[in-house]
N, C-alpha and C positions, 0 to 999 in steps of 0.2 A: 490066054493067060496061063501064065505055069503055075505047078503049087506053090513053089516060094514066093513069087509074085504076089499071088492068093492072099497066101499066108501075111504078107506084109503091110498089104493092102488092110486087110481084114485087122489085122490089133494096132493099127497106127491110129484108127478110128474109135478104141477101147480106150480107157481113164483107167490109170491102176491105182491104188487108193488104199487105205484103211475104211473098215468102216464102221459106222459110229458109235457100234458096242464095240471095235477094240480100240479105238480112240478113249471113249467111256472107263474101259476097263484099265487102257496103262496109267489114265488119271486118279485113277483110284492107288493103283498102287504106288505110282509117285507120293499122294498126299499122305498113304499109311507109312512108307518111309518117312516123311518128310516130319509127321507126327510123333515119331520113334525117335529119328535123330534130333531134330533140334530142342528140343530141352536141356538136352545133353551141351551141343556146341554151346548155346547159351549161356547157361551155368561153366560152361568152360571158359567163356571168354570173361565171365565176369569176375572171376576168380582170377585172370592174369590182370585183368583192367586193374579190380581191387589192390592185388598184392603189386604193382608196378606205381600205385600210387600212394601205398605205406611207406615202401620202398625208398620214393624222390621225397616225400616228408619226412624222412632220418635225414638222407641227404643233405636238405634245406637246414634244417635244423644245424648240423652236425657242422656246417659251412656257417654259418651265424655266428655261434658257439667259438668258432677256430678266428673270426675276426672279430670279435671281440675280446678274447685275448691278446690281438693287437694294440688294441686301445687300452685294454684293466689289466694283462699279466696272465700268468697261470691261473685256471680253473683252481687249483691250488689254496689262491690266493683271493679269490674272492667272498664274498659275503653271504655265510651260509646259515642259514635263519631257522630254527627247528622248534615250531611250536604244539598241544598238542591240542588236540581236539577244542577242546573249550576257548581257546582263544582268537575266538572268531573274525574281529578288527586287525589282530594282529598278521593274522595267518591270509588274509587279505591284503593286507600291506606287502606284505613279505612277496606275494605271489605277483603285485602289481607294478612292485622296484625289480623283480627280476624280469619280467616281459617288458618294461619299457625301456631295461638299461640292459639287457644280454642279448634278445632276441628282436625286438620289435625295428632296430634302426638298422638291422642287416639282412632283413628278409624283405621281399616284394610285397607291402604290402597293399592293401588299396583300402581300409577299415579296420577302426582297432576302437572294443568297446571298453573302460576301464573296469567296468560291474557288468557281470551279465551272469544271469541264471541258465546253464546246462541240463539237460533233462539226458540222463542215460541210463538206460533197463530198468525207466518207471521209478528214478534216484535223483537226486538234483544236487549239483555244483553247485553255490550259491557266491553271488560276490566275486564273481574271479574274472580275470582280464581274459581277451578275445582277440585275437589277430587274425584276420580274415588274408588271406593271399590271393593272388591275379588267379591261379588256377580254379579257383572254388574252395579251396582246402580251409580250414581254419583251425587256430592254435587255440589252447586253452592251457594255462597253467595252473598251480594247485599247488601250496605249501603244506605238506606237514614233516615228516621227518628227513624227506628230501623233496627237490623240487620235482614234481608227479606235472607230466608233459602231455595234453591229450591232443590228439590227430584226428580232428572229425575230415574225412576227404572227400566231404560233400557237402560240408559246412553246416545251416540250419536245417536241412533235408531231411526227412525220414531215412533210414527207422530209427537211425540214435542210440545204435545197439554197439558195446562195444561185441569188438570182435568180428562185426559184421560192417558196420563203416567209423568206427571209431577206436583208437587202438593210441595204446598209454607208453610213452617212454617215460627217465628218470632219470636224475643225475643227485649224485649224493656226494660230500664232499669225505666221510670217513666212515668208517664199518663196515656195509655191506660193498662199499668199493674204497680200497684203500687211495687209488689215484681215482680223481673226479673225472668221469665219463658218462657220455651220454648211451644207456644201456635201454633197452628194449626192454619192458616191464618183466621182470623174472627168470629173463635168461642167464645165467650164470653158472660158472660151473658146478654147483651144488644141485642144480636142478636137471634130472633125466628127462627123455623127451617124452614116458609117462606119465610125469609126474606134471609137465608142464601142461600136458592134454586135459588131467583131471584138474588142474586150475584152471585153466582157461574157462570151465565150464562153473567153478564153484565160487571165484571169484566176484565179489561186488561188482566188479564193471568188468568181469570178463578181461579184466589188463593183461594175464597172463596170456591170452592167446597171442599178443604180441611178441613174446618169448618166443614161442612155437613155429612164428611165422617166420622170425630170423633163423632159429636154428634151422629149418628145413630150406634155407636160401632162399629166402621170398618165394615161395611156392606154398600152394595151398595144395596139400596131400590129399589125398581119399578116405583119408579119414582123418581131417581134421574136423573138431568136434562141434561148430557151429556151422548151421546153415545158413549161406552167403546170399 
């Protein structure tokens, strides 16, 4: 038998292998990555899930809004109710003739409450109409100086925070918009994207942050100012 013979003979009969401290050891450092990064992905993905689903609720809305003025005419031209705080019946009516006659017959819906109490940053809606969608999403209206649109995109779900799954549009028929559109709460050209940051946080329901989201094109920057 020759050496290479030998030789071939001889490690054909050998196992080559890792062995089980360095198995042990790339496991470990698999899980210290894996520790490191996925927080990160996570809170990344949920930040596009979130903003892709404010996103199709302007959408929804926006599409509702444009065929019903098939049926009623110009935004223009409709029935725009302004009452103030204190007129609590009224300002319930008003919020419950607009979602059963502008919004509730042209969106998908699958529930729609006419009274329902809202709970948002420990603050409560009271009395206001509820249109639940196929997706999970649900509508909330709200009269007072214009009609105040809220987007919960997780419906009755925690946490109930604006800014975080619940985010306010508006449509006003004169003043702050001299043509009636459906605006993203505060975004306007009057407001910088400063200015919109420190609302978004000072805000009773955080509605501004919806501002912020539009101007930065449904994305959630690095420093936008709640955590998602």
């Amino acid at each position: 038998m020759n050496k290479y013979t030998y030789f071939l003979k001889y490690h054909s009969n050998k196992s080559f292998g890792f062995t089980l401290a360095e198995v042990l050891i790339t496991l470990g450092i698999i899980g210290i990555v894996a520790a490191l990064t996925m927080p990160t992905l996570i809170a990344n993905h949920k930040k596009k899930t979130t903003a892709t689903k404010v996103k199709k609720a302007y959408s929804v809305i926006s599409q509702a809004l444009t065929s019903a003025q098939l049926d009623y005419g110009g935004m223009e031209n409709w029935e725009y109710l302004s009452f103030t705080d204190d007129k609590v019946e009224e300002r319930s009516n008003a919020s419950k003739m607009f979602a059963e006659t502008y919004l509730k017959p042209y969106v998908n819906s699958i529930k729609y409450e006419e009274s329902c109490t809202k709970e948002i940053n420990n603050k409560y809606l009271t009395n206001k109409p509820q249109i639940y969608l196929s997706d999970g999403t649900s509508i909330i209206v709200n009269t007072g100086s214009c009609y105040d649109i809220f987007v919960d995109i997780n419906g009755d779900q925690i946490p109930n925070e604006g800014g975080r799954d619940i985010f306010v549009f508006y449509l006003c028929k004169s003043g702050r918009a001299q043509t009636p559109k459906l605006y993203a709460y505060a975004n306007r050209t009057d407001k910088s994207r400063d200015e919109l940051k420190s609302l978004c946080l000072s805000d009773l329901f955080h509605q501004s942050c919806t501002g912020l989201l539009e101007l930065d094109g449904w994305e959630f920057k690095s420093d936008y100012p709640i955590r998602l």
